[in-house]
C-alpha positions as a LaTeX table, in Angstrom:
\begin{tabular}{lrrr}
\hline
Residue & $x$ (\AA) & $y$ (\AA) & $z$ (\AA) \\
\hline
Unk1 & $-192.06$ & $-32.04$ & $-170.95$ \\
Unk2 & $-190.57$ & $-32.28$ & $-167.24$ \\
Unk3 & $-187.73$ & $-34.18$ & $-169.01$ \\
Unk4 & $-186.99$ & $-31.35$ & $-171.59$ \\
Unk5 & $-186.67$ & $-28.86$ & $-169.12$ \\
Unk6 & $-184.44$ & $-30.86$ & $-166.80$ \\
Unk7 & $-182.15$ & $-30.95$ & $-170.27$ \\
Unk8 & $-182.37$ & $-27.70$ & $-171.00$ \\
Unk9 & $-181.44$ & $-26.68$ & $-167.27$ \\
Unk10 & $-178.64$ & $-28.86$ & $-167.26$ \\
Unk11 & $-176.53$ & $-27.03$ & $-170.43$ \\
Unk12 & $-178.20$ & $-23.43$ & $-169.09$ \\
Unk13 & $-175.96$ & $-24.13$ & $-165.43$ \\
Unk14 & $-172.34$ & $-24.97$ & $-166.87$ \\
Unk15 & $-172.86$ & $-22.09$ & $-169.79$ \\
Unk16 & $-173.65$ & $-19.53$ & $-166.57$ \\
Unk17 & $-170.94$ & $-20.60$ & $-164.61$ \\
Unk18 & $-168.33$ & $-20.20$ & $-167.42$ \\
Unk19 & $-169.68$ & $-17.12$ & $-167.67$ \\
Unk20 & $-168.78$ & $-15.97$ & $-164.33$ \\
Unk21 & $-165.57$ & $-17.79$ & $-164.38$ \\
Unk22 & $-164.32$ & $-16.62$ & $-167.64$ \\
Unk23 & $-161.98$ & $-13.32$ & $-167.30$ \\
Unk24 & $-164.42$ & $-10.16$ & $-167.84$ \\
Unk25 & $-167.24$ & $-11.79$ & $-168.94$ \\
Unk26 & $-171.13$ & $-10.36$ & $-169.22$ \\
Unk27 & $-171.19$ & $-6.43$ & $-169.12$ \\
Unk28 & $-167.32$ & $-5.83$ & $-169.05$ \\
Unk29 & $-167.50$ & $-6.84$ & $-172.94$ \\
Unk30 & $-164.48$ & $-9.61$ & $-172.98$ \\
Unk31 & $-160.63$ & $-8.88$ & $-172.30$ \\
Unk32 & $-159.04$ & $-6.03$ & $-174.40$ \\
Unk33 & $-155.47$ & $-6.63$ & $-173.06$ \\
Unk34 & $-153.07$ & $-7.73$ & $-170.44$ \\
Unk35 & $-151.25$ & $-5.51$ & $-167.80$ \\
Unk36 & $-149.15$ & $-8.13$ & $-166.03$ \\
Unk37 & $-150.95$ & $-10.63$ & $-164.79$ \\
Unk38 & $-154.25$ & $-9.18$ & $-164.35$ \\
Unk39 & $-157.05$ & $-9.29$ & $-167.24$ \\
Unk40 & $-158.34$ & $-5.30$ & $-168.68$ \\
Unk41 & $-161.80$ & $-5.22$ & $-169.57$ \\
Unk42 & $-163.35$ & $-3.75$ & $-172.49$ \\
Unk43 & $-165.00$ & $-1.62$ & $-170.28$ \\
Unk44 & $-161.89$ & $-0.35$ & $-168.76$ \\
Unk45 & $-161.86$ & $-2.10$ & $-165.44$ \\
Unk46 & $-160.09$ & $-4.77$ & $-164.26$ \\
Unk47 & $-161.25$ & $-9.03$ & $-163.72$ \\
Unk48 & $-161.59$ & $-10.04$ & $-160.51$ \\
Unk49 & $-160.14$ & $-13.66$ & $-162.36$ \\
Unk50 & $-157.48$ & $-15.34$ & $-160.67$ \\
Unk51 & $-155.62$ & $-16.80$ & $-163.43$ \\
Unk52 & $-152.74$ & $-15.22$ & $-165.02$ \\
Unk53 & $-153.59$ & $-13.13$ & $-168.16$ \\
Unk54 & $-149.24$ & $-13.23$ & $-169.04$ \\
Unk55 & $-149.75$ & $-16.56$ & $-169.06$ \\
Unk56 & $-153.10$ & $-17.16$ & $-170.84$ \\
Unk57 & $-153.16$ & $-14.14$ & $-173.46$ \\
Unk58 & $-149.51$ & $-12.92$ & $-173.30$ \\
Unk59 & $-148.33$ & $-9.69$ & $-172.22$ \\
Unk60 & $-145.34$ & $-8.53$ & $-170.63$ \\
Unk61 & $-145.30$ & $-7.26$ & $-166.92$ \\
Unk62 & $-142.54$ & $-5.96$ & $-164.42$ \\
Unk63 & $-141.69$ & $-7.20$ & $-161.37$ \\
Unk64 & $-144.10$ & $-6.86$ & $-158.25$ \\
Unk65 & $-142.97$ & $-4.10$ & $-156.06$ \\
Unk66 & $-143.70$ & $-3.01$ & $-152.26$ \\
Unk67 & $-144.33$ & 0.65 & $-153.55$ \\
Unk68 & $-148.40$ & 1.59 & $-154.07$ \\
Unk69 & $-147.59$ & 1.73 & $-157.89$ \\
Unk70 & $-149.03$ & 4.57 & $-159.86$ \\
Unk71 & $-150.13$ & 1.78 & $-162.67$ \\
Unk72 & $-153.44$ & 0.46 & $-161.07$ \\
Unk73 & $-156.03$ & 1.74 & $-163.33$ \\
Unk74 & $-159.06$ & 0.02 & $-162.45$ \\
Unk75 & $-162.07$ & 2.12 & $-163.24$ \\
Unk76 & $-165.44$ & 1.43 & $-165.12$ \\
Unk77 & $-167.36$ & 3.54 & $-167.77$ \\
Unk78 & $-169.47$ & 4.78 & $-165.37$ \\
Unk79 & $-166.45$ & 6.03 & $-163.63$ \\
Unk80 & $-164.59$ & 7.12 & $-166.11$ \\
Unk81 & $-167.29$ & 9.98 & $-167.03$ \\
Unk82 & $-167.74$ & 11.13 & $-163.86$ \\
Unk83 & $-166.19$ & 14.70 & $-162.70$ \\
Unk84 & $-163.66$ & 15.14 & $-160.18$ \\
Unk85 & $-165.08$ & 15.17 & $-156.63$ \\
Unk86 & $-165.85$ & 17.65 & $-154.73$ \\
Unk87 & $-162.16$ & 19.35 & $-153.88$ \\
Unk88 & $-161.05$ & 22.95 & $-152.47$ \\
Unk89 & $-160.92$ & 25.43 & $-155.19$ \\
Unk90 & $-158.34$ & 25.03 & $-157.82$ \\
Unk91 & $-156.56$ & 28.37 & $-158.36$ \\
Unk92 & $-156.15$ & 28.45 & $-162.19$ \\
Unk93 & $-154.12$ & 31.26 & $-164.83$ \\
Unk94 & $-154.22$ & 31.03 & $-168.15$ \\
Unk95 & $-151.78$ & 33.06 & $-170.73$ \\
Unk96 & $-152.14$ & 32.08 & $-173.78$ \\
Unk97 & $-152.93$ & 28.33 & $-174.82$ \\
Unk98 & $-150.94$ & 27.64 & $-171.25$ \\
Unk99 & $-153.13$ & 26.87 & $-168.37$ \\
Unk100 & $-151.35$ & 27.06 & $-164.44$ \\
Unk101 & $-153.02$ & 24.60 & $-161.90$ \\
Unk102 & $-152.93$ & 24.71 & $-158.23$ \\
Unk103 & $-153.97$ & 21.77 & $-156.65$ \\
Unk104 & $-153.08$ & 21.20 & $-152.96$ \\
Unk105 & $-149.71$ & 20.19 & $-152.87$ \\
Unk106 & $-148.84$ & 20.29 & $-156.58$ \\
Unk107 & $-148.78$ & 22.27 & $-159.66$ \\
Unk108 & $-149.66$ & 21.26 & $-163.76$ \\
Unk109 & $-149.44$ & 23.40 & $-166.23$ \\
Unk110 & $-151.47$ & 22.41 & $-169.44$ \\
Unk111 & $-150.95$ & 23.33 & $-172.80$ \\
Unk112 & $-154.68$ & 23.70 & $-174.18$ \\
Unk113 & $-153.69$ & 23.16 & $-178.00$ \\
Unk114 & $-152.55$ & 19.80 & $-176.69$ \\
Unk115 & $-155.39$ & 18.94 & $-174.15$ \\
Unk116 & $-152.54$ & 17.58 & $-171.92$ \\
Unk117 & $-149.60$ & 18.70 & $-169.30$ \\
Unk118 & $-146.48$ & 20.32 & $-170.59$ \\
Unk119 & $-144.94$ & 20.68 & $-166.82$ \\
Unk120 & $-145.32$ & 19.16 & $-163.46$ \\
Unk121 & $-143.54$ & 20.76 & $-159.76$ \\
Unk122 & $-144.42$ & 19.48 & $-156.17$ \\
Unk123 & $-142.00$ & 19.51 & $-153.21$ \\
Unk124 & $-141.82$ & 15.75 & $-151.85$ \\
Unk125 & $-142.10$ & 16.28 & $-148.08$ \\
Unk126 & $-141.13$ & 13.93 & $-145.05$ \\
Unk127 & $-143.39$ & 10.95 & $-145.31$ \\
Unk128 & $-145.85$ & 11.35 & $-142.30$ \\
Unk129 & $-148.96$ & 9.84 & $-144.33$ \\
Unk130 & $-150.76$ & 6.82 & $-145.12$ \\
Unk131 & $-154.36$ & 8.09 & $-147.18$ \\
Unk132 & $-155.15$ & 5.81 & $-149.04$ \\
Unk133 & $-155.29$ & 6.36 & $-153.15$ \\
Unk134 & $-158.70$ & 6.34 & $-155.20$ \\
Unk135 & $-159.36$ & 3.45 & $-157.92$ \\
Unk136 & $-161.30$ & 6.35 & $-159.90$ \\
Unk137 & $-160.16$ & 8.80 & $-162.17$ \\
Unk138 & $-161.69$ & 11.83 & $-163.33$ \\
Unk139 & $-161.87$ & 14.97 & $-165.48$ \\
Unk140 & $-162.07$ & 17.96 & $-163.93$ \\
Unk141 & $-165.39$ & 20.18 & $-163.64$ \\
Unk142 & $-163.32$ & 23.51 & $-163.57$ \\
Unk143 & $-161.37$ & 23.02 & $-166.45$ \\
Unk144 & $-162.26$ & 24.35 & $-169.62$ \\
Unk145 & $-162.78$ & 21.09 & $-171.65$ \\
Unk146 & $-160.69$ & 22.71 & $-174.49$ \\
Unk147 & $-158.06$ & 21.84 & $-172.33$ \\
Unk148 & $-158.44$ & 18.60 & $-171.16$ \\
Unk149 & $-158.91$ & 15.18 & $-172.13$ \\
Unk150 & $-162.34$ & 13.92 & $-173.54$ \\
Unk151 & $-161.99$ & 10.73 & $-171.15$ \\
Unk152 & $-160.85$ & 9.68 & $-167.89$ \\
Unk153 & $-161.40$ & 6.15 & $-169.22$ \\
Unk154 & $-158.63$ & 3.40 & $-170.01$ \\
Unk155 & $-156.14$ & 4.07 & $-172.51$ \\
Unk156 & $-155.76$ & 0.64 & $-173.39$ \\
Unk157 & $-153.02$ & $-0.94$ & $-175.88$ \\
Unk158 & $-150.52$ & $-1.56$ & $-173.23$ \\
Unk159 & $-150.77$ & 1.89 & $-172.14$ \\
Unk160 & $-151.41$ & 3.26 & $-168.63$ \\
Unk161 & $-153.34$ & 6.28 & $-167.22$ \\
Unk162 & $-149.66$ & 7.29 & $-166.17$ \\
Unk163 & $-149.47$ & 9.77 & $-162.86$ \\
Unk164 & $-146.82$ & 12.70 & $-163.38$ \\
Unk165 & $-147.50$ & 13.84 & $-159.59$ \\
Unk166 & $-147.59$ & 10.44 & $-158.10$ \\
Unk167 & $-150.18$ & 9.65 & $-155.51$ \\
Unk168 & $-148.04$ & 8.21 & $-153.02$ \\
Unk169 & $-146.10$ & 11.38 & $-152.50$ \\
Unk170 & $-148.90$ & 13.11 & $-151.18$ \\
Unk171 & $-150.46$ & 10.46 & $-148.69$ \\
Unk172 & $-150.35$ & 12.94 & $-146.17$ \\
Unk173 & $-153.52$ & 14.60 & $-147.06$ \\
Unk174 & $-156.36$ & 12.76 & $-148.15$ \\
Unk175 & $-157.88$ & 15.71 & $-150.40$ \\
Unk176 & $-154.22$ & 15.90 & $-152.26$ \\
Unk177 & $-154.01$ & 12.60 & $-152.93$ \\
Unk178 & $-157.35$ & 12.33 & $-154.63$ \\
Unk179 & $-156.34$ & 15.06 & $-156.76$ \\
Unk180 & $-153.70$ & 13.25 & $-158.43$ \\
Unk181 & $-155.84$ & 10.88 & $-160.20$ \\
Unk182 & $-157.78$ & 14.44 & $-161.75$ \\
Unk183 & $-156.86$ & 13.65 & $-165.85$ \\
Unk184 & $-155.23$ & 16.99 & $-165.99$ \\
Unk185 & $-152.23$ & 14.74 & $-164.02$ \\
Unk186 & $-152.58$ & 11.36 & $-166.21$ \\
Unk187 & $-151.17$ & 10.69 & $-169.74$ \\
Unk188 & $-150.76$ & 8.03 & $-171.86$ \\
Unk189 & $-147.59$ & 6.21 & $-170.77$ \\
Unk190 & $-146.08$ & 3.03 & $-171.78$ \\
Unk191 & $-147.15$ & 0.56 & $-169.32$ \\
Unk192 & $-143.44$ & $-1.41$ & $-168.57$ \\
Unk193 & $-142.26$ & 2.52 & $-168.79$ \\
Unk194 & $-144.80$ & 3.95 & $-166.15$ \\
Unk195 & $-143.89$ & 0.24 & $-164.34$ \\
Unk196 & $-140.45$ & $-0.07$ & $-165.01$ \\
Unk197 & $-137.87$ & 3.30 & $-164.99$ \\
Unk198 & $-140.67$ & 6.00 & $-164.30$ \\
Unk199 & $-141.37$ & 3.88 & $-161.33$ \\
Unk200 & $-138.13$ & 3.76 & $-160.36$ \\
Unk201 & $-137.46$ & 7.66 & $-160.51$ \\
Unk202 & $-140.81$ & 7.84 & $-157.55$ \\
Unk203 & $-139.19$ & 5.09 & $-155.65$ \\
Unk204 & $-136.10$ & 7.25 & $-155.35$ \\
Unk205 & $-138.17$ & 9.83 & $-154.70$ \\
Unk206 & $-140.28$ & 8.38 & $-151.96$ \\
Unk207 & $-136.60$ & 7.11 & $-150.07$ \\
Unk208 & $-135.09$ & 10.56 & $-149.74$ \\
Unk209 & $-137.91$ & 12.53 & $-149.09$ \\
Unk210 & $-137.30$ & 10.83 & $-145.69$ \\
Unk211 & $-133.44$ & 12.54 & $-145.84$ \\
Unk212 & $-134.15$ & 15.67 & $-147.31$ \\
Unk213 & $-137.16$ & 17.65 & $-148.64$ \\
Unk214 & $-137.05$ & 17.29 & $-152.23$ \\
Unk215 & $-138.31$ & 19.75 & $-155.16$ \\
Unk216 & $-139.38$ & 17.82 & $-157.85$ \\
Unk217 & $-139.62$ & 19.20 & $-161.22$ \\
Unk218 & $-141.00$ & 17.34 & $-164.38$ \\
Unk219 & $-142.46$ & 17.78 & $-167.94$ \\
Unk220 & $-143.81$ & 16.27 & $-170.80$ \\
Unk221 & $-141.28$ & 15.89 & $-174.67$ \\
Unk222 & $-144.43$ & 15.43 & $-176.81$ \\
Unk223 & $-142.81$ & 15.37 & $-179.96$ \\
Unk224 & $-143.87$ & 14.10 & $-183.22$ \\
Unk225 & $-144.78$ & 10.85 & $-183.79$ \\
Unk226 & $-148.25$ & 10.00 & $-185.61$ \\
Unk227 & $-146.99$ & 6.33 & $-185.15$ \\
Unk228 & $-148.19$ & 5.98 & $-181.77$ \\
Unk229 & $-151.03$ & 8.68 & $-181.66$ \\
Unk230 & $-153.71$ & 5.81 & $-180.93$ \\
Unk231 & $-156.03$ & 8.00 & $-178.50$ \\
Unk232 & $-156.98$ & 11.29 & $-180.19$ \\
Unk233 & $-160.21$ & 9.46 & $-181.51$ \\
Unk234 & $-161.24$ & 8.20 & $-177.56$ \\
Unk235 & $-159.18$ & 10.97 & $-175.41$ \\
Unk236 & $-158.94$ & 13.74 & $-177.34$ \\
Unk237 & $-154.90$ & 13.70 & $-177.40$ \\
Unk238 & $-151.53$ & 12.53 & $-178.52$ \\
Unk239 & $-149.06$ & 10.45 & $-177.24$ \\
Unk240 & $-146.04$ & 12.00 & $-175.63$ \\
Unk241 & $-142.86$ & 10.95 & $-176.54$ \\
Unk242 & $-140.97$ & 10.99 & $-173.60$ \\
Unk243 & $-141.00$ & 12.84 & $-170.12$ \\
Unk244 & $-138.63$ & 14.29 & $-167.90$ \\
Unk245 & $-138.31$ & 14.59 & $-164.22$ \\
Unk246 & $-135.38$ & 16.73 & $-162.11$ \\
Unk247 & $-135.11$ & 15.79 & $-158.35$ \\
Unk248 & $-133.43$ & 18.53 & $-156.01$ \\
Unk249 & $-132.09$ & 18.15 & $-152.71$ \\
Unk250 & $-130.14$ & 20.52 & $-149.75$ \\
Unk251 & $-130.18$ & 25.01 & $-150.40$ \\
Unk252 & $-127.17$ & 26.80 & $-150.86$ \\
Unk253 & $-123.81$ & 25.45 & $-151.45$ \\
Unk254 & $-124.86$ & 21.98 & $-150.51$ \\
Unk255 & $-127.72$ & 21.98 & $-153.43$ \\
Unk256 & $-127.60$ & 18.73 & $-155.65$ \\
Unk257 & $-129.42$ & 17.45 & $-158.37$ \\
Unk258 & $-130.28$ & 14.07 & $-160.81$ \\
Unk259 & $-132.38$ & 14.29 & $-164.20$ \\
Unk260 & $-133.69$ & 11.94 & $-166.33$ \\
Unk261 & $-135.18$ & 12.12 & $-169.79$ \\
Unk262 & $-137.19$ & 8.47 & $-170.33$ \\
Unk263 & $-138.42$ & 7.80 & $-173.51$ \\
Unk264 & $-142.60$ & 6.79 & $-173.34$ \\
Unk265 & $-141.32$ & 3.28 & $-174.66$ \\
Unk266 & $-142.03$ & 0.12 & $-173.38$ \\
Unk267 & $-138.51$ & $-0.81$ & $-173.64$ \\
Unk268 & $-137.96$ & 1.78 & $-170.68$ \\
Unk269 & $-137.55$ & $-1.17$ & $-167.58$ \\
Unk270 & $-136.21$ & $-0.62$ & $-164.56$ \\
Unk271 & $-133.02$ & $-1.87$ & $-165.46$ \\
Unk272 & $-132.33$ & 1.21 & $-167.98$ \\
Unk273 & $-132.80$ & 3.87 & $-165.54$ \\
Unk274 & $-129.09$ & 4.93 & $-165.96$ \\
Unk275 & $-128.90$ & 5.08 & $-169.03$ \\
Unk276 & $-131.51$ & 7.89 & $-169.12$ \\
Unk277 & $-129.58$ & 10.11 & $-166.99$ \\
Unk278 & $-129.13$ & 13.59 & $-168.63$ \\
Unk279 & $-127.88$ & 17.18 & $-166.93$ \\
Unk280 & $-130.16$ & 19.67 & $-166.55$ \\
Unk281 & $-128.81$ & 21.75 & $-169.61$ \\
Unk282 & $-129.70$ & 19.25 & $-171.81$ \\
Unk283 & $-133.43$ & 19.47 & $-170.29$ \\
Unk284 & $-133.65$ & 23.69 & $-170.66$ \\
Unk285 & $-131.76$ & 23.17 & $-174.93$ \\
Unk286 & $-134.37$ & 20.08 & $-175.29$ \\
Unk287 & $-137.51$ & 21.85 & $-173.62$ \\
Unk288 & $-136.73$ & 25.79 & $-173.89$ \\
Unk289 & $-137.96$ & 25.36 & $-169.98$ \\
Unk290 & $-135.90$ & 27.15 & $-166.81$ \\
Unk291 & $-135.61$ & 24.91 & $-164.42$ \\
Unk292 & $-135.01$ & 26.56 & $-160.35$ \\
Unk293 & $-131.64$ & 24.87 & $-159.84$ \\
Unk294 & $-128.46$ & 26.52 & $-159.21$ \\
Unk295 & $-126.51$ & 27.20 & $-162.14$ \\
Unk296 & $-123.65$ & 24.77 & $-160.97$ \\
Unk297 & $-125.75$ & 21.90 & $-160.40$ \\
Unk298 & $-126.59$ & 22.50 & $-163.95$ \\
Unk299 & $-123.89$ & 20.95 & $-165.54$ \\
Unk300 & $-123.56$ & 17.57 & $-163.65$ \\
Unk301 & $-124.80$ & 14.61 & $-164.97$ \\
Unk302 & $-123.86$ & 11.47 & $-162.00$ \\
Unk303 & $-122.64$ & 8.27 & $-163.04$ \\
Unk304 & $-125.00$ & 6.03 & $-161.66$ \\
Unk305 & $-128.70$ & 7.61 & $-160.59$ \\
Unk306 & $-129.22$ & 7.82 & $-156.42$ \\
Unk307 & $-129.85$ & 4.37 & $-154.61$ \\
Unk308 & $-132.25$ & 3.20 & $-152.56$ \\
Unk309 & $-131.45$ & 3.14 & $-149.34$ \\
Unk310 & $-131.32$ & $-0.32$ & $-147.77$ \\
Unk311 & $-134.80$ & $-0.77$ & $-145.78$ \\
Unk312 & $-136.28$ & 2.07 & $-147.03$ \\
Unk313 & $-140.12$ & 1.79 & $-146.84$ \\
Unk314 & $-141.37$ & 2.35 & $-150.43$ \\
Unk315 & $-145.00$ & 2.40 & $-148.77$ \\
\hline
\end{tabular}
């Protein structure tokens, strides 16, 4: 009998510590995809494993950057349900299916039909912060939930809980910054897009802010593709189709501006920024939206979109 048990013990031990080993084992339910290198759980968080998911399971993943990336979406069920936390009160207006937020520091406006954002505006000020940005996301409690998401949980199927107000922007106040990760500011979004050129448009971002104070305008093309509609069962929504963002700096005569329209594709790297570059007339025909800008800067569409400034701290 003493023998038997010493057998038994001896294949219990190795099974248990594969178990631990293995990426997302026990209660997070197995590996559902890669992002990069790390391993997404069933249950929407991500392993702690050290090997390389790429590598093991395939995937694609974009470079490593210095910048606090918008793309970490590590949150569990338990998580994912839970409400946003306790914030200063949101002012909201509502006309028609169109709901205005006010959170501190930025604006959404949702369209309710669509339980997402059509429209995004923050000003991107001098970067005197360094708050620190939540791993949880959440709906939010004053919301009707006609207009909002179902879940605050994963997306999944190479798809990020994509910021439109970026956290990073608003490091300065801790309060802000935790708002940004509110669902009424995530939607689905390619993950090497939300990695790759959307990235790059809030690394630009984050460089000048430090020259000038920047207005930052943005929306959501949701279009109309069924194709690529996988989260109306889990979140209650469809997938956008691509999103735009206008960046102005300087008043007056010395006003400029940059655009971008990038598709929600996960051919959208870093490397195609430019080619995304549109005017801001083509925005207002595409969207039917007025964006503040002076009518001059309207028309020009640059070459080659702003560059980093050498030894800028993306940070």
């Amino acid at each position: 009998m003493i023998l038997r048990i010493i057998v038994l013990t001896l294949l219990v031990l190795p099974m248990a510590s594969f178990a631990q080993n293995y990426p997302c084992s026990q209660s997070k339910g197995g590996v559902n995809h890669c992002e990069g290198a790390r391993f997404v759980c069933n249950d929407g968080s991500y392993s702690k494993s050290k090997k390389n998911c790429s590598a093991v399971w395939g995937g694609s993943a974009e470079p490593d950057t210095s910048y606090k990336s918008d793309a970490v979406n590590s949150v569990s069920h338990k998580e994912a349900s839970s409400v946003t936390p306790a914030l200063p009160e949101t002012h909201m207006e509502r006309t028609g299916d169109i709901l205005k937020l006010d959170y501190e520091g930025f604006t959404v406006w949702l369209d309710c039909s669509k339980h997402g954002a059509v429209k995004f505006q923050y000003n991107a000020q001098h970067d005197t912060g360094n708050a620190k940005r939540s791993d949880n996301f959440y709906l939010d409690s004053k919301v009707p939930a006609e207009c909002q998401q179902t879940s605050a949980a994963a997306y999944g199927n190479k798809y990020d809980r994509g910021h439109l107000v970026p956290a990073n922007h608003l490091d300065s106040s801790e309060t802000a910054i935790k708002a940004t990760n509110t669902m009424t500011n995530i939607l689905p979004q390619a993950a090497n897009m939300n990695r790759g050129a959307w990235l790059m448009t809030e690394e630009i971002i984050e460089c000048y802010r430090d020259i000038d104070e920047l207005l930052v305008i943005g929306g959501v093309i949701w279009g109309n593709n069924p194709a690529d509609d996988y989260f109306l069962q889990s979140h209650g929504l469809a997938t956008p189709d691509a999103f735009y963002k206008v960046v102005v700096r300087g008043t007056g005569q010395d006003e400029r501006a940059i655009a971008w329209i990038v598709p929600n594709s996960q051919d959208a790297k870093r490397a195609k920024l430019d080619s995304y570059l549109v005017t801001i007339d083509d925005i207002e025909r595409l969207t039917g939206e007025k964006i503040a800008v002076a009518d001059y800067a309207k028309h020009d569409k640059p070459s080659t979109s702003w560059l980093i400034p050498k030894g800028c701290n993306k940070g």
